[in-house]
C-alpha positions as CSV (number, residue, x, y, z in Angstrom):
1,X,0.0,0.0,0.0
2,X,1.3,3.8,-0.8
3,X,1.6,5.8,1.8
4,X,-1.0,8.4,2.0
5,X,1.6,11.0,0.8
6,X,2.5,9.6,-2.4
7,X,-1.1,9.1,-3.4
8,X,-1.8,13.0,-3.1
9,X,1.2,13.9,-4.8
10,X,-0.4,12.2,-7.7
11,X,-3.4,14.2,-7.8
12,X,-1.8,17.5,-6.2
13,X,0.1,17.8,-9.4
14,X,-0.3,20.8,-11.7
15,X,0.7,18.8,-15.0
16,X,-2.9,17.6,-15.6
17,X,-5.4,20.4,-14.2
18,X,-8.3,17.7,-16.3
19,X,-7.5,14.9,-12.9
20,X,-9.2,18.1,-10.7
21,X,-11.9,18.5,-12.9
22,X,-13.2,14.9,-12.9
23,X,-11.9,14.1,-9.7
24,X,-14.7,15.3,-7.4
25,X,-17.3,13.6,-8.7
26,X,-15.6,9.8,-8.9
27,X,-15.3,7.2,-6.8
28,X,-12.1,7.4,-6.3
29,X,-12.3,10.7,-4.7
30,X,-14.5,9.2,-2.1
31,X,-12.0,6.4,-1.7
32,X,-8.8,9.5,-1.2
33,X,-10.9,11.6,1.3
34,X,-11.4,8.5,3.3
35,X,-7.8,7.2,3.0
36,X,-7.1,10.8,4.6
37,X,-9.3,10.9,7.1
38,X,-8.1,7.3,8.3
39,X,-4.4,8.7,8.1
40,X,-5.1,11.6,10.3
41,X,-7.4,9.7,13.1
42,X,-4.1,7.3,13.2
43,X,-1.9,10.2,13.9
44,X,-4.9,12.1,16.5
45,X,-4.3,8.5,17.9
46,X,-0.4,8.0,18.2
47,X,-0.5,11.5,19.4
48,X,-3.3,10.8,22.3
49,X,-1.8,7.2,23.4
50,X,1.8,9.1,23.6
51,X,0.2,11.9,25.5
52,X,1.3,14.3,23.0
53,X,4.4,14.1,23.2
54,X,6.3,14.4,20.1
55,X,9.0,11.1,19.2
């Protein structure tokens, strides 16, 4: 599996402004916003069991 990262570099890119367009209302944007959302509540999480410290 990517890490979250590399799979919004591919659509962060300026080289092909048509990805945006379409991109919204696909599937696969579901599928990216929900990949995020699980990256970030795994980081709110490390950061809560580690009681905030930073590593």
């Amino acid at each position: 599996m990517k890490d979250i990262i590399e799979v919004l570099e591919e659509y962060i890119s300026e080289e092909n402004p048509r990805k945006w367009a379409k991109l919204s209302s696909t599937i696969q944007f579901r599928r990216l916003v929900l990949a995020l959302l699980k990256e970030i509540l795994k980081e709110l999480k490390r950061l809560n069991v580690s009681g905030g410290k930073n590593e």
